[in-house]
PARODO-422759 format. One record per residue (C-alpha): residue number from 1; residue in one letter; y, z, x. Coordinates in pm, 1 decimal, decimal comma. Layout:
<nodes>
     k   r      north         up       east
   NUM   A          Y          Z          X
...
</nodes>
This chain:
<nodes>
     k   r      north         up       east
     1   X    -3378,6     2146,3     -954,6
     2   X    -3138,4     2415,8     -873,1
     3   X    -3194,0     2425,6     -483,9
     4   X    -3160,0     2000,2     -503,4
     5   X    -2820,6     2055,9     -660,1
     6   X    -2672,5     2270,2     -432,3
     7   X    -2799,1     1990,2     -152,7
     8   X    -2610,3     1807,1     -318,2
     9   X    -2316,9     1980,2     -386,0
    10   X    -2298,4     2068,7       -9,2
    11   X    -2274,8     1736,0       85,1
    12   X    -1890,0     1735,7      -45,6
    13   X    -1802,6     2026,9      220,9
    14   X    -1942,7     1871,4      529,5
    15   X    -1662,3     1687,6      570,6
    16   X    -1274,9     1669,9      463,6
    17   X    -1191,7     1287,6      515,4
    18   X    -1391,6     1124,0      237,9
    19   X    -1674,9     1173,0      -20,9
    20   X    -2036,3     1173,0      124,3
    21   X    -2216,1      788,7      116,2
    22   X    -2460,4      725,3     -219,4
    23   X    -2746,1      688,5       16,3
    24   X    -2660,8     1033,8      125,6
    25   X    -2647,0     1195,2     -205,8
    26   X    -2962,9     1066,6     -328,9
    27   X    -3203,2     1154,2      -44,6
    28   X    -3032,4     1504,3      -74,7
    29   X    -3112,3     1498,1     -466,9
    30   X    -3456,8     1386,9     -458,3
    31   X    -3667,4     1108,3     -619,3
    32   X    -3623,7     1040,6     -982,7
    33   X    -3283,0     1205,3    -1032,7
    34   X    -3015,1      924,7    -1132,1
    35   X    -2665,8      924,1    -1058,0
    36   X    -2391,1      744,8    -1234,3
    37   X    -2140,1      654,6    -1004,1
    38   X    -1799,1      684,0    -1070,0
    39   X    -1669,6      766,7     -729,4
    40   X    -1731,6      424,3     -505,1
    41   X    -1496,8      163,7     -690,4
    42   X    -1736,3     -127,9     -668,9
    43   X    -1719,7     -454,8     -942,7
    44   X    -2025,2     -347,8    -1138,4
    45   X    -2077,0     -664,0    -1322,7
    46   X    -2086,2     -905,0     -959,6
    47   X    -2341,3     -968,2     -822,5
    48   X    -2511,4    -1108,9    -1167,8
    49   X    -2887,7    -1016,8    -1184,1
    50   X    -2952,4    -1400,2    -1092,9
    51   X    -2726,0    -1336,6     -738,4
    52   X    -2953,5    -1042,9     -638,2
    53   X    -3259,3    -1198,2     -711,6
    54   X    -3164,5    -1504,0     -462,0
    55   X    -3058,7    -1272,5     -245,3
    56   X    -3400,4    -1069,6     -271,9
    57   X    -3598,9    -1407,2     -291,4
    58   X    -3389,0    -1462,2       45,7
    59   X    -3373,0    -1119,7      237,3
    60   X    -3651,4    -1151,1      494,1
    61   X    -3431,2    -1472,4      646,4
    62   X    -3155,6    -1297,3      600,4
    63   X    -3290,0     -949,9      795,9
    64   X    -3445,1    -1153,9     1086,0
    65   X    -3172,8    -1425,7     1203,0
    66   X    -2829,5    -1390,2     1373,2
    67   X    -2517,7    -1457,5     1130,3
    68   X    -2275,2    -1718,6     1224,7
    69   X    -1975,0    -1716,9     1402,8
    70   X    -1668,0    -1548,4     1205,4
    71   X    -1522,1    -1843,6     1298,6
    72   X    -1760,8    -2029,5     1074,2
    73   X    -1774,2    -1776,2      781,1
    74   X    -1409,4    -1767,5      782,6
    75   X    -1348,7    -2137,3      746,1
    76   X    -1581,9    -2092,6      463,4
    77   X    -1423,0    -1857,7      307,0
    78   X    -1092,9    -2019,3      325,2
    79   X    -1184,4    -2333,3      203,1
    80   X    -1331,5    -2139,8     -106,7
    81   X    -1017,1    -1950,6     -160,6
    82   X     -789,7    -2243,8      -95,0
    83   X     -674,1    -2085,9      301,5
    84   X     -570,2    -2221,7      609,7
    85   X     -837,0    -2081,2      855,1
    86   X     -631,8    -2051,6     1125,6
    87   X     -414,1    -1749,4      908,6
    88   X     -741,3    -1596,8      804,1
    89   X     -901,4    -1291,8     1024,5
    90   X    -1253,6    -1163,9      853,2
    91   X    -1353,5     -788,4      933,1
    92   X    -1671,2     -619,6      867,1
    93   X    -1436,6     -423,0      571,9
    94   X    -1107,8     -365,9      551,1
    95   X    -1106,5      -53,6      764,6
    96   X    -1186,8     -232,1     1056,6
    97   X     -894,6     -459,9      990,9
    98   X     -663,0     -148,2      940,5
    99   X     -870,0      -22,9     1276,8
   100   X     -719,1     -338,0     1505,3
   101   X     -374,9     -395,5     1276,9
   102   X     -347,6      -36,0     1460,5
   103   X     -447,3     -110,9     1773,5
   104   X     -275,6     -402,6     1834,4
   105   X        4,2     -488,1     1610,4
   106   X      141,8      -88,0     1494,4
   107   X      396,1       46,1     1727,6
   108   X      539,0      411,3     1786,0
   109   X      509,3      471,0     1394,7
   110   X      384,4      416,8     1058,9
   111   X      570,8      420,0      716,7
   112   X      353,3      507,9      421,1
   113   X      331,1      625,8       28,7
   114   X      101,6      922,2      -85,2
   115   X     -111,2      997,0     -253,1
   116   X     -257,4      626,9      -81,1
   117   X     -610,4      514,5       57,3
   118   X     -699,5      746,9      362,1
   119   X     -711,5      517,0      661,2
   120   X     -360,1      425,3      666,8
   121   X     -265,4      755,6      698,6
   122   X     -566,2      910,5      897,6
   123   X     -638,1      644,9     1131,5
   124   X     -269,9      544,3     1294,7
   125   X     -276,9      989,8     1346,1
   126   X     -590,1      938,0     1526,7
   127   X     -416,9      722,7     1781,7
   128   X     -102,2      894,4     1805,4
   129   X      158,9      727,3     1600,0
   130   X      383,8      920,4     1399,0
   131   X      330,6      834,8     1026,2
   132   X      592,8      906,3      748,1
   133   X      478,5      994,3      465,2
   134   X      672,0      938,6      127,3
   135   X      586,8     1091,3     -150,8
   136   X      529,9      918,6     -513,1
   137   X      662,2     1154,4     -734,3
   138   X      376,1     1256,2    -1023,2
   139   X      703,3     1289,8    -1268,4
   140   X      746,2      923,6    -1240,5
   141   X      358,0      850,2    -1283,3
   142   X      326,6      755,9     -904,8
   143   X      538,4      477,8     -927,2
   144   X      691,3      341,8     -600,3
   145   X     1061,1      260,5     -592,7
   146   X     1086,2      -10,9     -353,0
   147   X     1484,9        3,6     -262,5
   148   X     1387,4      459,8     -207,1
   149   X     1126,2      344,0       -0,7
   150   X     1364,9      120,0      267,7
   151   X     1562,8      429,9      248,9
   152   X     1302,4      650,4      372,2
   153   X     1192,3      384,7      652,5
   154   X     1535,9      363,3      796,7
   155   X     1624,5      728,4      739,5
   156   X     1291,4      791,9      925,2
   157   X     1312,8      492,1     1191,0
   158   X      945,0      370,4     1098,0
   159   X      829,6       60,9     1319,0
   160   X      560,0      -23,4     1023,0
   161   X      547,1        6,7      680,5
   162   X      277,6      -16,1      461,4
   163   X      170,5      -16,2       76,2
   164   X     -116,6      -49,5      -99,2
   165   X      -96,9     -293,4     -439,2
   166   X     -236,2     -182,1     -661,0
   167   X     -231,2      208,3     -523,4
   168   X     -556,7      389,6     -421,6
   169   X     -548,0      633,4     -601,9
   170   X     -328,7      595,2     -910,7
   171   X     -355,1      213,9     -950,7
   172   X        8,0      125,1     -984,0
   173   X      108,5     -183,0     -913,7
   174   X      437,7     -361,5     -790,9
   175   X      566,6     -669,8     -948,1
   176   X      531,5     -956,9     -704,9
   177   X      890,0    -1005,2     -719,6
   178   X      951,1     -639,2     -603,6
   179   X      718,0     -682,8     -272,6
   180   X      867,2    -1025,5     -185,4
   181   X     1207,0     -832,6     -190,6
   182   X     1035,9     -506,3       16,0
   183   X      920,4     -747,5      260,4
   184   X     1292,0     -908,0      270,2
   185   X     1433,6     -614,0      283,7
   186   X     1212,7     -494,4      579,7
   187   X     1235,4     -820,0      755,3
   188   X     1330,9     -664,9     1121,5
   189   X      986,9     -440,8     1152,7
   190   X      750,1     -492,6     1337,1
   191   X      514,8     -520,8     1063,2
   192   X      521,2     -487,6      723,7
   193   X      106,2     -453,4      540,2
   194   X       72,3     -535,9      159,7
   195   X     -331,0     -356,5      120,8
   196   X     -369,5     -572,2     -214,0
   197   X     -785,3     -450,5     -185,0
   198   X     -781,4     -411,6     -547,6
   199   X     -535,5     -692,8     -653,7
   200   X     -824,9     -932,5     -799,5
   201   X     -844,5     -639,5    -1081,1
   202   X     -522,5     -670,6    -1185,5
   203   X     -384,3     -872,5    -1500,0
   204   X      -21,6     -762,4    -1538,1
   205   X       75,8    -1128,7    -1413,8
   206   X      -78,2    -1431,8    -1382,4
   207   X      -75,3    -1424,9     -955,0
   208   X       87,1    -1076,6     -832,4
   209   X      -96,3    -1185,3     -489,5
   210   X      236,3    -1238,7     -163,1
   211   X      -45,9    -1386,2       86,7
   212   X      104,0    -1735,4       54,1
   213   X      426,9    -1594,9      128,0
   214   X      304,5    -1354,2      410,9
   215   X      181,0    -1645,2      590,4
   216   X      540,3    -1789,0      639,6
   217   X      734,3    -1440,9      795,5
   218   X      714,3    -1351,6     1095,6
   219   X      574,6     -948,9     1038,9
   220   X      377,2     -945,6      696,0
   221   X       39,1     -923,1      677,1
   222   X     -201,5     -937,6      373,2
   223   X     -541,6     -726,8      390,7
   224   X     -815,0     -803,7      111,3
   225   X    -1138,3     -660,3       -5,0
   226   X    -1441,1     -847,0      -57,7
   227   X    -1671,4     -573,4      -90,3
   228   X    -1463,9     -411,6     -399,7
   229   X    -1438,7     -672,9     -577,8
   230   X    -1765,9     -845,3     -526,4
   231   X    -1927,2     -497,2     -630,3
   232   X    -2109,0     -515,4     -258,3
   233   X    -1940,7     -230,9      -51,9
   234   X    -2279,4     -212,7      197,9
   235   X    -2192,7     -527,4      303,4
   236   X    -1869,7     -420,6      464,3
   237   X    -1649,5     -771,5      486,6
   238   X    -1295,1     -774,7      405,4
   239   X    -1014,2    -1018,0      547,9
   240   X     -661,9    -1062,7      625,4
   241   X     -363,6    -1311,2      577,4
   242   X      -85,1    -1392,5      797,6
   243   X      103,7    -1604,8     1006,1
   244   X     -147,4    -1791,0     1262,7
   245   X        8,9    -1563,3     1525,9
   246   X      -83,4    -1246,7     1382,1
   247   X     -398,8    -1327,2     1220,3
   248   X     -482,7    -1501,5     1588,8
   249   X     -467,8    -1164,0     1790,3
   250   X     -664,0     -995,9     1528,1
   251   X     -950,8    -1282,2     1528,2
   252   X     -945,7    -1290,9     1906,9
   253   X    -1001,6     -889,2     1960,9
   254   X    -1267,2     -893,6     1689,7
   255   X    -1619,5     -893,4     1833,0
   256   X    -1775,0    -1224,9     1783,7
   257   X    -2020,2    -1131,1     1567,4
   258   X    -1847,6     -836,5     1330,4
   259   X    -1993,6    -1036,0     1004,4
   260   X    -2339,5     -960,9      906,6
   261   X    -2578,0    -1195,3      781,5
   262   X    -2556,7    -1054,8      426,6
   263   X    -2144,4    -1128,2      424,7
   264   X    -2281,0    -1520,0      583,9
   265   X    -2513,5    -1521,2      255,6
   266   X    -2248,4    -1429,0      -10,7
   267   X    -1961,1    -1596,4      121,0
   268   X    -2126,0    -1923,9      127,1
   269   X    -2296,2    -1832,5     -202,5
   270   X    -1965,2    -1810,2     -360,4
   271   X    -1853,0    -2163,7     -412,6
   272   X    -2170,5    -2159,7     -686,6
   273   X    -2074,2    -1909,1     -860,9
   274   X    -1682,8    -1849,4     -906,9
   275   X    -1678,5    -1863,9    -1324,7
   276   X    -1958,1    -1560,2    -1248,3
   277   X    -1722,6    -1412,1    -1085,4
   278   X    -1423,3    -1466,2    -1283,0
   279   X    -1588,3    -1378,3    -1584,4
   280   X    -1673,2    -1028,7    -1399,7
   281   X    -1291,1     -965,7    -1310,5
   282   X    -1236,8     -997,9    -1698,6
   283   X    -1518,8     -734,2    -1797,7
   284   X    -1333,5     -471,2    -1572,2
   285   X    -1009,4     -533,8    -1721,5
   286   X    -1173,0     -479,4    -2016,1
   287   X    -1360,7     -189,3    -1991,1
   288   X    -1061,8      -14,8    -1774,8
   289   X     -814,0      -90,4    -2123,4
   290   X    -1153,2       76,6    -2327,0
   291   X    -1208,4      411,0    -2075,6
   292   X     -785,7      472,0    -2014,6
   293   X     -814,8      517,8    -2452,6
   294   X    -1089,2      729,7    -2454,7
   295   X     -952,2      974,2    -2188,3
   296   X     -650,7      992,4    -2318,4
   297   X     -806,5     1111,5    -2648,3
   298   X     -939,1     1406,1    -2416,5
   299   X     -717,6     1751,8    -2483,3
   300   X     -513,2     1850,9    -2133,0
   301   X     -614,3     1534,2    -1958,6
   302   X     -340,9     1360,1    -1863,5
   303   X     -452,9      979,7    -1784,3
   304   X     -219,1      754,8    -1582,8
   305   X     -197,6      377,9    -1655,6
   306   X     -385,4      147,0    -1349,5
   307   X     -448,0     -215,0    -1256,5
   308   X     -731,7     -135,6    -1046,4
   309   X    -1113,8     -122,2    -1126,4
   310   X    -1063,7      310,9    -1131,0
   311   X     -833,2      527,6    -1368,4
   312   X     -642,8      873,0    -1192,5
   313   X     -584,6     1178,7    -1398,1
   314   X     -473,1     1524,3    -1407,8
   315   X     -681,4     1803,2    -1517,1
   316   X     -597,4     2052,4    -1769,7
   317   X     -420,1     2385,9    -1649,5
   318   X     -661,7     2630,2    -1443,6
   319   X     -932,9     2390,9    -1381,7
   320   X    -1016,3     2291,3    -1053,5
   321   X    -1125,8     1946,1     -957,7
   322   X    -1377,1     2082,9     -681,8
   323   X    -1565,8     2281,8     -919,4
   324   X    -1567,2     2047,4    -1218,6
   325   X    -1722,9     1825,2     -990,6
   326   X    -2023,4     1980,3     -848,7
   327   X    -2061,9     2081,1    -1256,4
   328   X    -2049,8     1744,0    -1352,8
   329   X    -2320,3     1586,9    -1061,3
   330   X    -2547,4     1870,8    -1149,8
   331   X    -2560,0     1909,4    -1474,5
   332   X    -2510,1     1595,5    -1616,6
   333   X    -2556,8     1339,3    -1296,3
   334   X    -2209,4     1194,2    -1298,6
   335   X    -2061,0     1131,0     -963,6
   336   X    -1650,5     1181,2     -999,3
   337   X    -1401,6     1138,4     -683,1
   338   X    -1208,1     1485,4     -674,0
   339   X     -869,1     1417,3     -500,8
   340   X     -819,7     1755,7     -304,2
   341   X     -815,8     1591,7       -5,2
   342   X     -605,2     1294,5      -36,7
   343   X     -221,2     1377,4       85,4
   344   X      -12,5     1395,2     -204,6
   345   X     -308,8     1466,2     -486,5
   346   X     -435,5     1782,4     -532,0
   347   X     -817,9     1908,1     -661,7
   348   X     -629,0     1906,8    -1040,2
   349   X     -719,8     1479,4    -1016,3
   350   X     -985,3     1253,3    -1062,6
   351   X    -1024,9      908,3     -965,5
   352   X    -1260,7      763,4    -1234,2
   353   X    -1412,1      424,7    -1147,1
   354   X    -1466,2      139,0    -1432,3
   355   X    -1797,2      139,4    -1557,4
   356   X    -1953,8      -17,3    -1899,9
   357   X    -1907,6      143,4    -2192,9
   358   X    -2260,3      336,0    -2188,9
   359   X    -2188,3      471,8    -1845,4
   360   X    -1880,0      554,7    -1993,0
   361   X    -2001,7      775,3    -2307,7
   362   X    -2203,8     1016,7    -2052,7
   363   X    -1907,8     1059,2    -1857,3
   364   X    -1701,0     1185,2    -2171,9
   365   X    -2000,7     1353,4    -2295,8
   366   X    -1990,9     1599,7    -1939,5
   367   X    -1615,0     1652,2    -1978,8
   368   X    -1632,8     1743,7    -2351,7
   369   X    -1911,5     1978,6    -2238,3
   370   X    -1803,5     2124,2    -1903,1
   371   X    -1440,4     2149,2    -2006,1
   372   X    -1416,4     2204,9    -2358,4
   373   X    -1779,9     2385,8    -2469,4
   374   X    -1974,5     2132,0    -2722,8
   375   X    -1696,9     1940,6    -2835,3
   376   X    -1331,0     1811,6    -2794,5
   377   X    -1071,5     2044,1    -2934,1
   378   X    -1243,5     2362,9    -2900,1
   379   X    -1070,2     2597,3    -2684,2
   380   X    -1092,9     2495,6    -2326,5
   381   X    -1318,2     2637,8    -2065,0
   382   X    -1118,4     2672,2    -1734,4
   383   X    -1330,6     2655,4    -1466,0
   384   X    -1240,8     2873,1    -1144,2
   385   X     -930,4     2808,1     -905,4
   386   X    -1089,2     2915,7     -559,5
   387   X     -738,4     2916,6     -426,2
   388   X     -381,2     2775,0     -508,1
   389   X     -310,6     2476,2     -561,3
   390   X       45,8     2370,5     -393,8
   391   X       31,6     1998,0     -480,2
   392   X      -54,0     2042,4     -817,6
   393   X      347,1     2044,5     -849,9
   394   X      554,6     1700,5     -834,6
   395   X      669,0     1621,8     -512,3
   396   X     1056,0     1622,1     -497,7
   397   X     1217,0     1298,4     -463,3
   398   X     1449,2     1370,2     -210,6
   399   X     1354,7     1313,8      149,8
   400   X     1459,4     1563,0      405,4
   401   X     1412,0     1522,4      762,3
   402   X     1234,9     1868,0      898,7
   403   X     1208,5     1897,4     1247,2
   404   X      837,6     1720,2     1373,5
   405   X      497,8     1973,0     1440,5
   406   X      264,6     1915,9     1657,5
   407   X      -98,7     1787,6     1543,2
   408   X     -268,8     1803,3     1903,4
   409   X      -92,6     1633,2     2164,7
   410   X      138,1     1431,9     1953,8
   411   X      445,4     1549,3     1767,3
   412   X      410,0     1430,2     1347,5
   413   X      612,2     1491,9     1088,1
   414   X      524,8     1351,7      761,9
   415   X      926,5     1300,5      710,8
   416   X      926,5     1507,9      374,4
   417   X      963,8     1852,9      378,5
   418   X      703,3     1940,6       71,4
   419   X      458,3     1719,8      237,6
   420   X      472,8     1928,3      543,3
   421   X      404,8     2313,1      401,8
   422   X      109,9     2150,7      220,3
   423   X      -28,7     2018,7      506,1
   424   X       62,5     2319,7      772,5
   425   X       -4,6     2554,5      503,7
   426   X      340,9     2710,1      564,3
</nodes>
């Protein structure tokens, strides 16, 4: 058992980007060894257990034939979401759509909070745009301040900006009132992205979505997840919303068949079953109010409110994310996201997806135990620091403009100077 654990455990250095895949973690710890996952932020109550069995009753048709056109899924999709088709581009995920919205529509540079979801920082880097990177100040709870943000984007000159609502990782969420006045504000870029992949979690408003709105400007685009929030991220489809324009060069550089069979299958499988789904969305919501309580009730953990299907929180002083994590996957099977290597978060956070209540109780149950000994209260347990731990500090809120460093052939600057020591290590 010990030699499968420290497969395991491996897994998490082999690479810097992102956490390993499931698939990966359970061929590397062996048959008959469960994992509860509360890394991959997938809807765990969609599919029902009705879906997967048509989809199981269906899968050899499914395996063997071609899919569609995209063209054909998409004016599927659209007519179940109540979407002109011809403002609709579907991807095989999101990331592919952030892969072309680079490609083709992102010029020079890139505006973007952190701590945010990897890609948008990661992938316009890998083709040699400058990115900007503002920080969300932890003292403030991660909270963006829309009219500091347009600051920052002039100051810096950005060509795009970009957020994510709600926020991967914290969860935060803008009003929709604040994003319709970002995107007014911002008006004269070449594009302004509102990532709202986890927006069908939210319940703050009644309909915090701007995708009816993007569709009317000139340089706003809408991206959406279909794989979070149908609780099917192997089946990697996503889409985007804009004007016919923009949404048109996307479609037209997409390979003509991106979608899978699988994505044909649910997508026209979703007309049947919307109060399913609906009724899923309001579990989550549920269980996320439940799980933010009882981790707050934790000693040292500091939990910070979210309208997505995950919850982000600080550790206690002296522990280290890292380590906490291996503990936690091999002692107790509980898969955790550690946030070391997300700019802007540090290995003192956690990104804990929603899961029912039972998952839940064996999630506290390795905290209390790893952290704390036996029980909450007791005396805590630090677990090792291997080495400092520079972000664990808020980020100041003023934004200085240091002088750019190189990151291979291109000269980057993240635009803030805290931002750049913990990235240069300087």
């Amino acid at each position: 058992m010990a030699e499968s654990g420290s497969n395991v455990t491996d897994l998490f250095r082999a690479s810097t980007a992102h956490s390993p895949s499931f698939a990966a973690l359970s061929r590397a710890a062996g048959e008959g060894r469960e994992i509860v996952d509360f890394c991959i932020p997938c809807n765990p109550y969609f599919p029902t257990p009705e879906i997967f069995a048509e989809l199981g009753r269906r899968l050899r048709e499914i395996l063997t034939y071609y899919p569609s056109s995209a063209d054909t899924i998409t004016a599927e999709l659209s007519s179940v979401l109540g979407l002109n088709p011809q403002t609709v581009a579907m991807g095989n995920g999101s990331t592919e759509l952030i892969t072309w919205i680079d490609h083709l529509l992102v010029r020079d540079s890139l505006a973007v909070p952190v701590p945010t979801f990897g890609r948008w920082t990661d992938q316009p880097m890998e083709t040699g745009k400058r990115v900007d990177m503002f920080p969300l100040p932890e003292t403030a709870g991660y909270a963006l301040d829309p009219a500091a943000f347009v600051d920052f984007v002039r100051a810096r000159g950005s060509r795009t900006a970009v957020i994510c609502n709600p926020n991967n990782p914290d969860g935060g969420l803008l009003p929709r009132r604040q994003v319709l006045a970002l995107l007014d504000a911002l008006h004269d870029l070449d594009l302004v992205v509102v990532d709202e992949s986890f927006l069908e979690f939210a319940d703050a408003e009644p309909d915090p979505s701007v995708a009816a709105e993007a569709v009317l400007r000139p340089n706003a685009v809408v991206l959406r997840s279909l794989g979070k929030n149908f609780g099917l991220h192997g089946v990697r489809f996503g889409y985007l919303v804009a004007n016919p324009g923009l949404a048109g060069r996307v479609r037209a550089a997409l390979p003509k068949w991106n979608l899978n069979s699988f994505a044909e299958t649910v997508v026209f499988l979703l007309k049947d079953h919307r109060e399913e789904y609906e009724h899923s969305l309001r579990l989550v919501r549920r269980d996320r109010q439940e799980m933010i309580w009882q981790l707050s009730r934790l000693t040292g953990l500091t939990v910070h409110p979210s309208q997505g299907n995950f919850v982000y929180v600080r550790l206690p002083e002296a522990v280290d994310g890292a380590e906490l994590r291996d503990r936690l996957l091999q002692e107790h099977g509980v898969l955790v996201r550690e946030c070391g290597n997300k700019i802007g978060s540090s290995s003192r956070h956690l990104r804990l997806v929603v899961r029912p209540q039972g998952d839940v109780r064996r999630l506290l149950a390795g905290l209390e135990q790893t952290l704390y000994g036996a029980r909450n209260g007791a005396a805590p347990q630090p677990l090792p620091a291997p080495h400092p731990l520079p972000a664990a500090h808020p980020l100041p809120a003023a934004h200085p403009l240091p002088a750019a460093y190189s990151t291979g052939t291109t000269a980057y600057s993240t635009g803030t100077a805290a931002v750049d020591r913990l990235l240069t290590g300087a």
